[in-house]
Backbone and ligand atoms as CSV (ligand in chain L), in Angstrom:
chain,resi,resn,atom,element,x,y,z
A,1,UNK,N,N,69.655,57.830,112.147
A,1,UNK,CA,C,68.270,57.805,111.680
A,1,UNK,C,C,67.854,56.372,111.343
A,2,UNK,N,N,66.859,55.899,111.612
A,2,UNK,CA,C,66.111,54.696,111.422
A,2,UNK,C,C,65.026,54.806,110.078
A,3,UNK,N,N,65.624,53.974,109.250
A,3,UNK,CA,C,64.457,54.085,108.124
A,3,UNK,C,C,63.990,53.073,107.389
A,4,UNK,N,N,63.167,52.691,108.352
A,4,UNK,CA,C,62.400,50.707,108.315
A,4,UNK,C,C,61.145,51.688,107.529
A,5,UNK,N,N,61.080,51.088,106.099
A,5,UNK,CA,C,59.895,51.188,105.546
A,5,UNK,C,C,59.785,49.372,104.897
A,6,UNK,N,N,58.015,49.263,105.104
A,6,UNK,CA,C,57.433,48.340,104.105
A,6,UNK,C,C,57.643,48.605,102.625
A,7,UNK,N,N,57.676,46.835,102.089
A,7,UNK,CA,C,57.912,47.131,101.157
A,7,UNK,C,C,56.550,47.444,100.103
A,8,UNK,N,N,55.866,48.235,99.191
A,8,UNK,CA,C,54.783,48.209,98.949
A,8,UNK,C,C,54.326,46.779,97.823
A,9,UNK,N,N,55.056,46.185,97.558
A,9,UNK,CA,C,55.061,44.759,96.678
A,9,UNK,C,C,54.543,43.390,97.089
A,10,UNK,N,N,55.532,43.793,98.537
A,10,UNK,CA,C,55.114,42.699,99.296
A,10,UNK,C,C,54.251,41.847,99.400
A,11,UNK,N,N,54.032,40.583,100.045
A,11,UNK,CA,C,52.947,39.621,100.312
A,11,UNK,C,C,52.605,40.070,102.128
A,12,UNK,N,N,51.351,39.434,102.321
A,12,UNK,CA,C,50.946,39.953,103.549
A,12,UNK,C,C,52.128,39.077,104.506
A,13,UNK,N,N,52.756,37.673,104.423
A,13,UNK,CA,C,53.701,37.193,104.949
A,13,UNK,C,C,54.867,38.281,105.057
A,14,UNK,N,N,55.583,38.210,103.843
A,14,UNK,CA,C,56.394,39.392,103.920
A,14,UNK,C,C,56.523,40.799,104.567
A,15,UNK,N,N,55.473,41.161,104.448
A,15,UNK,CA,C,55.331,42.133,106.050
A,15,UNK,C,C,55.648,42.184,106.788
A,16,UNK,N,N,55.008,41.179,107.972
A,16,UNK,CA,C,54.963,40.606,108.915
A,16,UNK,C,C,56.525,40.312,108.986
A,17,UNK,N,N,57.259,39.428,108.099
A,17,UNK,CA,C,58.599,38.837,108.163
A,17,UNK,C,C,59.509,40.155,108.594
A,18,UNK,N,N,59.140,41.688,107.401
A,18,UNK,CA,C,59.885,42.797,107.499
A,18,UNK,C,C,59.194,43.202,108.853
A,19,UNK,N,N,58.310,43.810,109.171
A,19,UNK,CA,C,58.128,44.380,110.292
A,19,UNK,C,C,58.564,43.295,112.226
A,20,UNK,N,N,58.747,42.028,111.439
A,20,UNK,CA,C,59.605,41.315,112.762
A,20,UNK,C,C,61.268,41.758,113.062
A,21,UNK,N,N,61.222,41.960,111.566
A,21,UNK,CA,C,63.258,42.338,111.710
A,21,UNK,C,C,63.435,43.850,112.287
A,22,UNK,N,N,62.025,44.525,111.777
A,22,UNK,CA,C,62.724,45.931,111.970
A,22,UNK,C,C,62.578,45.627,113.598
A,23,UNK,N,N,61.691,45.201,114.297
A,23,UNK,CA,C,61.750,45.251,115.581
A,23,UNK,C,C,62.567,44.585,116.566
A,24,UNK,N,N,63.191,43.704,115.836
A,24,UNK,CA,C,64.297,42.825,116.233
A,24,UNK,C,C,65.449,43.870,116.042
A,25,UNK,N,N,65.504,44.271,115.050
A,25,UNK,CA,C,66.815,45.346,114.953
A,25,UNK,C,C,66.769,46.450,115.895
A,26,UNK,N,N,65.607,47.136,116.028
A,26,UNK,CA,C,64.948,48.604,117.509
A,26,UNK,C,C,65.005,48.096,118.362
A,27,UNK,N,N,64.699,46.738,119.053
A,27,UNK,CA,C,64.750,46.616,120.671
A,27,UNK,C,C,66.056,45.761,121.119
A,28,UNK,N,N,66.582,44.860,119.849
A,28,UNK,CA,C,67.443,43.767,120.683
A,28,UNK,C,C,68.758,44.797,121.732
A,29,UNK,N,N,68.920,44.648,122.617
A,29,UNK,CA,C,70.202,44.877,123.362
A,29,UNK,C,C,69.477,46.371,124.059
A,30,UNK,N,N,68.362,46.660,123.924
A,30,UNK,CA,C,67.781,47.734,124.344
A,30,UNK,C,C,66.805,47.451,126.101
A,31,UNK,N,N,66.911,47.840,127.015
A,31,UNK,CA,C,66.586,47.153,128.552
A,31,UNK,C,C,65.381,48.087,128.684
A,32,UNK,N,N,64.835,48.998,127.879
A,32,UNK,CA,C,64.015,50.009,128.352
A,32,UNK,C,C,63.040,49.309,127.519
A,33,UNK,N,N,62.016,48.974,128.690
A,33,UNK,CA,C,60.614,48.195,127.593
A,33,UNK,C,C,59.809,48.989,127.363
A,34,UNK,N,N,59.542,50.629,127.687
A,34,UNK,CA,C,58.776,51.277,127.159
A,34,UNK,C,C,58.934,52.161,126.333
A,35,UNK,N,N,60.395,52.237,126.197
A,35,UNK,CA,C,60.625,52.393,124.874
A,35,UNK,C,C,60.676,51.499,123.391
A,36,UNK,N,N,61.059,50.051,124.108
A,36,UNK,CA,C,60.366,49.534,122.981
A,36,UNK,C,C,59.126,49.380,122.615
A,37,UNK,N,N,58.355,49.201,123.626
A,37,UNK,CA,C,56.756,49.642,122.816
A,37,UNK,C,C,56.917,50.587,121.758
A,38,UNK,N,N,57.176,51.568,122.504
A,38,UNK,CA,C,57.116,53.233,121.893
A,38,UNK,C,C,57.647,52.541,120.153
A,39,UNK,N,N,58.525,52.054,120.175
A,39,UNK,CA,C,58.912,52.104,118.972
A,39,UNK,C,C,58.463,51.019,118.044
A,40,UNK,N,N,58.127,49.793,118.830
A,40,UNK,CA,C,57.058,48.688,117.791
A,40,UNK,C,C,56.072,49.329,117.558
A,41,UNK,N,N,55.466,50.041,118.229
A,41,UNK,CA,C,53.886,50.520,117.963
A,41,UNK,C,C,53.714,51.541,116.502
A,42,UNK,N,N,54.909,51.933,116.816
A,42,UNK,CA,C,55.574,53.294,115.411
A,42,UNK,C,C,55.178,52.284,114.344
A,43,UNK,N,N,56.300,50.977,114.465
A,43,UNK,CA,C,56.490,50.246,113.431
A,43,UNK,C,C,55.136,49.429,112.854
A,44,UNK,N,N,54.276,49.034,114.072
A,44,UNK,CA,C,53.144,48.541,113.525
A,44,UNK,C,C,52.446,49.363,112.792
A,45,UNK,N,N,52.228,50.462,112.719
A,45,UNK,CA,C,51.519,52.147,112.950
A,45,UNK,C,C,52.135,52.588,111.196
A,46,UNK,N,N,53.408,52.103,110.756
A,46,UNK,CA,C,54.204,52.353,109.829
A,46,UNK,C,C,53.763,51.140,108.332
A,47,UNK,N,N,54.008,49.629,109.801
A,47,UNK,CA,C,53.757,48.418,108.147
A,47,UNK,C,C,52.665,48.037,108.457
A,48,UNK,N,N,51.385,48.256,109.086
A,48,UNK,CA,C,50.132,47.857,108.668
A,48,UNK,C,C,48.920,48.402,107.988
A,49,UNK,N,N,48.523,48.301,106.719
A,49,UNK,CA,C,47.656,49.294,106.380
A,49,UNK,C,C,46.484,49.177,107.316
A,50,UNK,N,N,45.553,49.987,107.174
A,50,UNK,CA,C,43.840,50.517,107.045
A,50,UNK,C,C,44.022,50.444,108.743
A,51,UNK,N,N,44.715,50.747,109.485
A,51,UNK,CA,C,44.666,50.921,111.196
A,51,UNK,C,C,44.449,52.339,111.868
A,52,UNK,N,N,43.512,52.243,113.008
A,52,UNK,CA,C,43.554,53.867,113.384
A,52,UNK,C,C,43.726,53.324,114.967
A,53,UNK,N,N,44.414,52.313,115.141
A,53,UNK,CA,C,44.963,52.075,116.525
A,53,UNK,C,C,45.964,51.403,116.685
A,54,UNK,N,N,47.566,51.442,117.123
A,54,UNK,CA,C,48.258,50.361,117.022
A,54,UNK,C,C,48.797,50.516,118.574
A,55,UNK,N,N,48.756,49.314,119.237
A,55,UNK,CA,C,49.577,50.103,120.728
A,55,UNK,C,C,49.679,48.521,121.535
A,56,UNK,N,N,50.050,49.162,122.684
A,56,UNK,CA,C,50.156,48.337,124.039
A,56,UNK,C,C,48.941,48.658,125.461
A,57,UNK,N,N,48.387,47.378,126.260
A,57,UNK,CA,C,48.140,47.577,127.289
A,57,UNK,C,C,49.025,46.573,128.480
A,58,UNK,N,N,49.244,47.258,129.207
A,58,UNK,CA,C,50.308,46.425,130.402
A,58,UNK,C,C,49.766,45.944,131.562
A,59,UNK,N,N,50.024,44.982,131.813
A,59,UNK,CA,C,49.254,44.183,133.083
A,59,UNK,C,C,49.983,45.135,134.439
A,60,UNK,N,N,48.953,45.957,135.091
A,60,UNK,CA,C,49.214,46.720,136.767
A,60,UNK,C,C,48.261,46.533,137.665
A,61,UNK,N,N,47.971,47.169,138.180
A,61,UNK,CA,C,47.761,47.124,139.718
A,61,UNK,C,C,46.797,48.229,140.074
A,62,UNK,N,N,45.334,48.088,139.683
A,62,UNK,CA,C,43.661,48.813,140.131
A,62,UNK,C,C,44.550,49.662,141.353
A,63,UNK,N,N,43.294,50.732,141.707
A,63,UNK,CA,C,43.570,51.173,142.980
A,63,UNK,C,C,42.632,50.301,144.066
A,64,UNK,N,N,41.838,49.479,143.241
A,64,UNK,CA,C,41.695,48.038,144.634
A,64,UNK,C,C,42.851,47.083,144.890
A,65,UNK,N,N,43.534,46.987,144.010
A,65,UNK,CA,C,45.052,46.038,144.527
A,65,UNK,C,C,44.572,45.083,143.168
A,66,UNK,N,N,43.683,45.242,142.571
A,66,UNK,CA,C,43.313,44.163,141.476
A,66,UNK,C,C,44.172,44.361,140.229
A,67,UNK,N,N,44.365,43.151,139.661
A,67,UNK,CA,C,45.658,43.516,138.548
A,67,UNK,C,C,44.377,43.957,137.303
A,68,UNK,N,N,44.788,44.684,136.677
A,68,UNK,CA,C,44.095,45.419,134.979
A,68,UNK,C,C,45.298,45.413,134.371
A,69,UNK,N,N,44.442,45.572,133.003
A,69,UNK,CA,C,45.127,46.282,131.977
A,69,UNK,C,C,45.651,47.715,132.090
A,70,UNK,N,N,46.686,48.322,131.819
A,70,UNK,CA,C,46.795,50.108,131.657
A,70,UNK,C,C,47.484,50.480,130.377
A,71,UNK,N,N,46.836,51.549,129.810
A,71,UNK,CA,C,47.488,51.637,128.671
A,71,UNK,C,C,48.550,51.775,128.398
A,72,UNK,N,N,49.596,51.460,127.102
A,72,UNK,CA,C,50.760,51.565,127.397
A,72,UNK,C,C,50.680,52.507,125.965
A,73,UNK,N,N,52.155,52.698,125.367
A,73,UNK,CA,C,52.795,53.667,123.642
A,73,UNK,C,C,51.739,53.014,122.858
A,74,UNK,N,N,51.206,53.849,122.332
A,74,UNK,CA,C,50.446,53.495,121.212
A,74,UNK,C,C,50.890,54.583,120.205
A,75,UNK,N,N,49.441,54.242,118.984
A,75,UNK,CA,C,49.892,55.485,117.818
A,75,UNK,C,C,47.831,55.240,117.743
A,76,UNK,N,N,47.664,56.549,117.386
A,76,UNK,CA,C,46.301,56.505,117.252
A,76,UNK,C,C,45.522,57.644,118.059
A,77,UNK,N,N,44.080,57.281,118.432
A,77,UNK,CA,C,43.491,58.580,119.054
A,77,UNK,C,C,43.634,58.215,120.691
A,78,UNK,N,N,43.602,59.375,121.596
A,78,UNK,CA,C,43.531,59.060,122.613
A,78,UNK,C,C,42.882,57.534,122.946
A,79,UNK,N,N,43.214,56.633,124.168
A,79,UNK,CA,C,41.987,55.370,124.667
A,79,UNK,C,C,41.742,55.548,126.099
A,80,UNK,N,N,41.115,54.573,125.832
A,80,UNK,CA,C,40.807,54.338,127.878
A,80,UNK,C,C,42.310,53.706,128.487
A,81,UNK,N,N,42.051,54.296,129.191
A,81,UNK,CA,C,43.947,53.927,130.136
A,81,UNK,C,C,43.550,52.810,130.840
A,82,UNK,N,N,42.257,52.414,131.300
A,82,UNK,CA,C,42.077,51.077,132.344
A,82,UNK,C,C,40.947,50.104,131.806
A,83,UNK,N,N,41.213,48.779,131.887
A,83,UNK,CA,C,40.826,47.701,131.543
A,83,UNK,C,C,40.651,46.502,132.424
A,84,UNK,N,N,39.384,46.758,132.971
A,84,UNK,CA,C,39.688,45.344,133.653
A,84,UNK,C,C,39.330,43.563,133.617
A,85,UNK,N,N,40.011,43.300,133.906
A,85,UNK,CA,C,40.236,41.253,133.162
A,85,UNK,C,C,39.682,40.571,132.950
A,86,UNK,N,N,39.190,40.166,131.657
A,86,UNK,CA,C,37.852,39.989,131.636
A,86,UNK,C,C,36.576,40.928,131.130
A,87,UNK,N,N,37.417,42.403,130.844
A,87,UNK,CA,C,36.308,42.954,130.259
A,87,UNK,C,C,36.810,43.428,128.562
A,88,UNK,N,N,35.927,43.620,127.787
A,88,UNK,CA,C,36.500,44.402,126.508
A,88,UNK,C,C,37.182,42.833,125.760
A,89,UNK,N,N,37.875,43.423,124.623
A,89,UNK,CA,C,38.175,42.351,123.574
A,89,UNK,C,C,39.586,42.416,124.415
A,90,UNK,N,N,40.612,43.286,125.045
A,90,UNK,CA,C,41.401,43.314,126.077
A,90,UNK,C,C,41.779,42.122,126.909
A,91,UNK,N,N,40.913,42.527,127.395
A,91,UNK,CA,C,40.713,41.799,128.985
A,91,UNK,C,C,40.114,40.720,128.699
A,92,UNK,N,N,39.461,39.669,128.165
A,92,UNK,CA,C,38.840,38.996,127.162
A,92,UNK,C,C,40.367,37.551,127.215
A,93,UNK,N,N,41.089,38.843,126.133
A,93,UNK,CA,C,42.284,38.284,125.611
A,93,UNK,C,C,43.381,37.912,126.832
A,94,UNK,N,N,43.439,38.461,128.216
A,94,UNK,CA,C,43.966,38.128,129.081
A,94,UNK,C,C,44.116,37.593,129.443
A,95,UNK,N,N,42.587,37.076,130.052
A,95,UNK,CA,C,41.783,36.270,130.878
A,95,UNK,C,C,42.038,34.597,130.446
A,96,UNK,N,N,41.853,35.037,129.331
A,96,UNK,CA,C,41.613,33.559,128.271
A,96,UNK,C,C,43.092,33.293,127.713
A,97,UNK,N,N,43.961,33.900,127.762
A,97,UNK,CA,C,45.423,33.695,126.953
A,97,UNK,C,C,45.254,33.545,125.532
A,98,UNK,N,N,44.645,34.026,124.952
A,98,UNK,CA,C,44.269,33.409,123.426
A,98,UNK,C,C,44.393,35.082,122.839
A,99,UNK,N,N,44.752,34.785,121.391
A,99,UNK,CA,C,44.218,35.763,120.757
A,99,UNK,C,C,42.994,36.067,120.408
A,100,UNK,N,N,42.646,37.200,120.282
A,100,UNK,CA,C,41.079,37.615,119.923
A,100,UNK,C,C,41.072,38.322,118.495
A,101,UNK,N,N,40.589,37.565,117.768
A,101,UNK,CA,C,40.732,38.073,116.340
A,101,UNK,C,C,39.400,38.271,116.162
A,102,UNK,N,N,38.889,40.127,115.843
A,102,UNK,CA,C,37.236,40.042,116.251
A,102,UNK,C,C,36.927,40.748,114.583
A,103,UNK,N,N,36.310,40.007,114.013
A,103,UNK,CA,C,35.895,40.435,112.708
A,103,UNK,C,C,34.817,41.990,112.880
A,104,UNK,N,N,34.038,41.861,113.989
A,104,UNK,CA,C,32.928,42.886,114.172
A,104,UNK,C,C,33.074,43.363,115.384
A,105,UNK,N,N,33.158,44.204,115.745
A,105,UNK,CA,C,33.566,44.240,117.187
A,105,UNK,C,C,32.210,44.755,117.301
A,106,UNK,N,N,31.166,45.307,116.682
A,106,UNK,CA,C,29.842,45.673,117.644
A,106,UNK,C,C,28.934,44.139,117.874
A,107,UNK,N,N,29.911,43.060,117.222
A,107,UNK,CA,C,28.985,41.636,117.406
A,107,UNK,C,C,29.715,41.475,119.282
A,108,UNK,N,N,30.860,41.795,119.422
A,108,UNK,CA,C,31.509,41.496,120.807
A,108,UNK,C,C,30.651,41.836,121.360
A,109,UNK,N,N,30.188,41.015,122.347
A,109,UNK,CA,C,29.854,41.506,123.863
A,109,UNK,C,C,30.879,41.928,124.760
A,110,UNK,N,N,29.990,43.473,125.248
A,110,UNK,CA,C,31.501,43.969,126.125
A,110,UNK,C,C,32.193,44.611,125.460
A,111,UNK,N,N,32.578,44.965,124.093
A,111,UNK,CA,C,33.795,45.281,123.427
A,111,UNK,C,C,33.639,47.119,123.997
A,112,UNK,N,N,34.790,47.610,124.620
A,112,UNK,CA,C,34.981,48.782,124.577
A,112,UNK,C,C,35.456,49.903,123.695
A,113,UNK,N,N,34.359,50.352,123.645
A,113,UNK,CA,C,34.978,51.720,121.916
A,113,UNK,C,C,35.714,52.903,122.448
A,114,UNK,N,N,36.944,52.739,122.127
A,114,UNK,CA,C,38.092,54.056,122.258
A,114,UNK,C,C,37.837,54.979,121.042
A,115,UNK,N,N,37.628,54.614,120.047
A,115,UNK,CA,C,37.132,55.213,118.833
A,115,UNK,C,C,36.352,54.882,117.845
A,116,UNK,N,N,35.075,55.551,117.907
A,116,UNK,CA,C,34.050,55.139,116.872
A,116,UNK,C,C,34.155,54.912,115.820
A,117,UNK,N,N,35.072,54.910,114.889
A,117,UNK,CA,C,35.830,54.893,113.811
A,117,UNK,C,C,35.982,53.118,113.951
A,118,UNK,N,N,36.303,52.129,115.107
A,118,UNK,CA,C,36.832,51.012,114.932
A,118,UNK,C,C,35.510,49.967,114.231
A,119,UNK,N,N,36.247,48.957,113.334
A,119,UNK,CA,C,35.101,48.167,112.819
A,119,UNK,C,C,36.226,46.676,113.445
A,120,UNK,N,N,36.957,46.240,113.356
A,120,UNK,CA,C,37.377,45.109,113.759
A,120,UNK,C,C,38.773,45.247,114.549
A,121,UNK,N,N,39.272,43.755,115.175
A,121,UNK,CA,C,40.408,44.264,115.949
A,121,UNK,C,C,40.671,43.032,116.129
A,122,UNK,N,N,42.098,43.187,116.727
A,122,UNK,CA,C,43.051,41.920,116.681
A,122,UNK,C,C,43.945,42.390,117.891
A,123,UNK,N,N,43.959,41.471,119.161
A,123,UNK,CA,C,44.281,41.671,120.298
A,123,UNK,C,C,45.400,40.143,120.640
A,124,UNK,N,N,46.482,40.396,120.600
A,124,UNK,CA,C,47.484,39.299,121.134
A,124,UNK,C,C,47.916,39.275,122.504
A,125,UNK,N,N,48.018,38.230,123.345
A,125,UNK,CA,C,48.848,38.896,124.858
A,125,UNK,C,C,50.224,38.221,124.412
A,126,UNK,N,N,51.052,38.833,125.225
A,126,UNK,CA,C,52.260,38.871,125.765
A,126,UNK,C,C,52.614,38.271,126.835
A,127,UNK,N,N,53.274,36.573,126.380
A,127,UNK,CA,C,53.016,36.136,127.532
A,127,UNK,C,C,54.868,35.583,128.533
A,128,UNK,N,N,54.961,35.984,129.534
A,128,UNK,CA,C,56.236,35.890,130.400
A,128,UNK,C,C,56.658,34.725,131.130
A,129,UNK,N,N,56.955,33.850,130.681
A,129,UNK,CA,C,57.176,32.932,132.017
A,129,UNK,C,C,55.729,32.514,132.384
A,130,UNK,N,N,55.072,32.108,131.570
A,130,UNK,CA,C,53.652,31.509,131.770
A,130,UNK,C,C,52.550,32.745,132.095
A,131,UNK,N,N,52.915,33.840,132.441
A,131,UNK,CA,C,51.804,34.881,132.852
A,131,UNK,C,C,51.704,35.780,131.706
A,132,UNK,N,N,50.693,36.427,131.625
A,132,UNK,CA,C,50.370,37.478,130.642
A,132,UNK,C,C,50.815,38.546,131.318
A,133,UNK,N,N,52.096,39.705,130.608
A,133,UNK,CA,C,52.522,40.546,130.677
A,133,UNK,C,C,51.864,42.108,130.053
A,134,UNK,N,N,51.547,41.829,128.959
A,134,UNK,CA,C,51.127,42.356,128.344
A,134,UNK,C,C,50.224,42.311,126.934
A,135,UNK,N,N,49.409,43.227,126.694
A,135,UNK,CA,C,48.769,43.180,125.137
A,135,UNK,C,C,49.114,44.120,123.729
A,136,UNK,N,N,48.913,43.578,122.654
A,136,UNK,CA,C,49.173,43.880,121.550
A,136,UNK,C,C,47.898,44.202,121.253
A,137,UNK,N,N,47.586,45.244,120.517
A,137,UNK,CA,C,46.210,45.656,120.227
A,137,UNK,C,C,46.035,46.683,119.013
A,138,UNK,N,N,45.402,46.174,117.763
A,138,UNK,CA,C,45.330,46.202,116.876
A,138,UNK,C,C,43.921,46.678,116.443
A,139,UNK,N,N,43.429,48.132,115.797
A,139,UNK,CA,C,42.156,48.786,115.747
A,139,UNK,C,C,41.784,48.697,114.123
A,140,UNK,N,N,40.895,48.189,113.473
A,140,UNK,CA,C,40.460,48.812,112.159
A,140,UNK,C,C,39.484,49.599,112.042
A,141,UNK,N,N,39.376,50.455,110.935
A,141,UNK,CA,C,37.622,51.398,110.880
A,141,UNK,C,C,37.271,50.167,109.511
A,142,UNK,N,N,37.795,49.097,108.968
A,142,UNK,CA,C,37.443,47.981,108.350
A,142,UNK,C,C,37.305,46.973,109.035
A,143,UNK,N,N,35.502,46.388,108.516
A,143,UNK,CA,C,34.815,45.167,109.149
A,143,UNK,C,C,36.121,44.155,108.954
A,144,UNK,N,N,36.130,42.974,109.076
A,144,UNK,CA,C,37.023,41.479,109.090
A,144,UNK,C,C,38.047,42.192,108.506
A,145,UNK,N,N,39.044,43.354,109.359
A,145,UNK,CA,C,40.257,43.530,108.384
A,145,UNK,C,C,41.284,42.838,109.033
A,146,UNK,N,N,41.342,41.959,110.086
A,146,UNK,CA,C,42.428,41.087,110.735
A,146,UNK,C,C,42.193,39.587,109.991
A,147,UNK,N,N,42.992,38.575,109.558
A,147,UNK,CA,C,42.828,37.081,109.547
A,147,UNK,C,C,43.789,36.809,110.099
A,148,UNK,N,N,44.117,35.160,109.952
A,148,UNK,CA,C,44.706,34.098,110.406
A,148,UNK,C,C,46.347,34.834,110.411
A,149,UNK,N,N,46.867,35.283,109.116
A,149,UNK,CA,C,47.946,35.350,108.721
A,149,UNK,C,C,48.202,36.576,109.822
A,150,UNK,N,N,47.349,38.075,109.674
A,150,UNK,CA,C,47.893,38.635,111.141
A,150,UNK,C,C,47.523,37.786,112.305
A,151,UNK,N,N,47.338,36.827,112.433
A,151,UNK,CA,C,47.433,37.097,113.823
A,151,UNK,C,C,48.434,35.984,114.013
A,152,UNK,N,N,49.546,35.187,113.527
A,152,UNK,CA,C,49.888,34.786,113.565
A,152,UNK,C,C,51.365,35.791,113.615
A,153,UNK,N,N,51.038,37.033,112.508
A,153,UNK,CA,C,52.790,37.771,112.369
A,153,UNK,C,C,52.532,38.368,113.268
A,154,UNK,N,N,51.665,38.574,114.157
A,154,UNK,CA,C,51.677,39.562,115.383
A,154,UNK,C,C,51.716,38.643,116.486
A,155,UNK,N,N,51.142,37.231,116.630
A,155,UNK,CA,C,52.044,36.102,117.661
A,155,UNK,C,C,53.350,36.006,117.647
A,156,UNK,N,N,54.243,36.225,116.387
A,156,UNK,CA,C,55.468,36.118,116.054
A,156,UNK,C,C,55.853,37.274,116.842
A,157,UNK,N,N,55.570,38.505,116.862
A,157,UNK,CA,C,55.744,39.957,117.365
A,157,UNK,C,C,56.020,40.130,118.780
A,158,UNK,N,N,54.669,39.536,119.345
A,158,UNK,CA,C,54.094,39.075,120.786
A,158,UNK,C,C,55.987,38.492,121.285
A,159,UNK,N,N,55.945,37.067,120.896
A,159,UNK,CA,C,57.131,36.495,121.409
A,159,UNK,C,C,58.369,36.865,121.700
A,160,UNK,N,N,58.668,37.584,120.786
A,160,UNK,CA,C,60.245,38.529,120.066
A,160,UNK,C,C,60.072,39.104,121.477
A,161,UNK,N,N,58.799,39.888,121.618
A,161,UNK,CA,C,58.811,40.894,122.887
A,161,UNK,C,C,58.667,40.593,124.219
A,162,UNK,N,N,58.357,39.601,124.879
A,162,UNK,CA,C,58.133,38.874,125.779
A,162,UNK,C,C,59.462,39.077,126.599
A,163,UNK,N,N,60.529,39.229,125.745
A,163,UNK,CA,C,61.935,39.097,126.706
A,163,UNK,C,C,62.444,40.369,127.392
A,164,UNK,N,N,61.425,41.549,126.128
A,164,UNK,CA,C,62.099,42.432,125.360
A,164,UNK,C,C,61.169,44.165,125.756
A,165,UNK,N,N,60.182,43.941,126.927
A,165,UNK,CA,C,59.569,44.709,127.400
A,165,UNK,C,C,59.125,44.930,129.243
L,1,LIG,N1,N,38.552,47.926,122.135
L,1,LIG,C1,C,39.358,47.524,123.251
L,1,LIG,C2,C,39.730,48.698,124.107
L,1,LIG,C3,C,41.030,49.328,123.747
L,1,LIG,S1,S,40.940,50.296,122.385
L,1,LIG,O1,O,40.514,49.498,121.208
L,1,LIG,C4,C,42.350,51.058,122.055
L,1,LIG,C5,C,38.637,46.471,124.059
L,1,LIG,O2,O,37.452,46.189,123.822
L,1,LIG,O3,O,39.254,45.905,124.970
């Protein structure tokens, strides 16, 4: 049994620090990358408060031959399974290699709503050998509930996984 809980004392650093180990401890020596999603997403889903989305989208292959986003393990309400590059706070984040740390997402242009419930979001890629592999994607039903400090323990997150999905 696995029993990675936050600590409730904690500093928002400290989090981030615990929720890097637990995922370092679930995927290292593990070759199945969709199961490690499956199981960071738990963990994000576990140490981040006020979230009603925690998951993955994976860089594939449109049925035009065009590469998108597709959804990958999440925790949350159903989403859209396809994304394409350049569109949404997603595809946005792809396109551009940057994180998208969106205080309002109805200020985004483009931003796609999986659930009306979302007020802000925090989108990291995953990046491989210079290409974007994949995204980290982070939902609040709270306006500016992402800053600097997540998006930095979830760059930390991003990296760990890069090898590791
Ligand atoms: N809001 C995202 C779409 C994915 S859902 O939030 C799960 C976007 O604009 O790309």
């Amino acid at each position: 049994m696995f029993d990675f809980k936050p600590d409730a004392t904690a500093s928002k650093a400290e989090v981030y620090q615990q929720l890097l180990e637990a995922a370092d401890a679930l995927t290292t020596g593990e070759p199945d990358g969709i199961a490690n999603m499956a199981n960071v997403a738990s963990l994000m889903w576990e140490f981040l408060p006020d979230l009603n989305w925690a998951g993955f989208y994976r860089m594939g292959t449109g049925v035009s031959g065009a590469d998108e986003l597709v959804l990958g393990p999440f925790h949350g309400r159903p989403a859209c399974i396809r994304i394409p590059l350049g569109k949404g706070v997603c595809g946005v984040a792809v396109q551009s290699g940057e994180t998208q740390c969106i205080e309002d997402v109805h200020s985004f242009p483009g931003h796609i709503a999986c659930d009306a419930a979302s007020q802000s979001e925090l989108v990291v890629p995953i990046v491989r050998n210079g290409a974007v592999i994949a995204v980290i994607d982070l939902d609040s039903p709270r306006t500016a509930r992402f800053d600097d400090e997540d998006a930095a323990g979830i760059e930390a997150l991003a990296k760990l996984l890069s090898s590791r999905i």
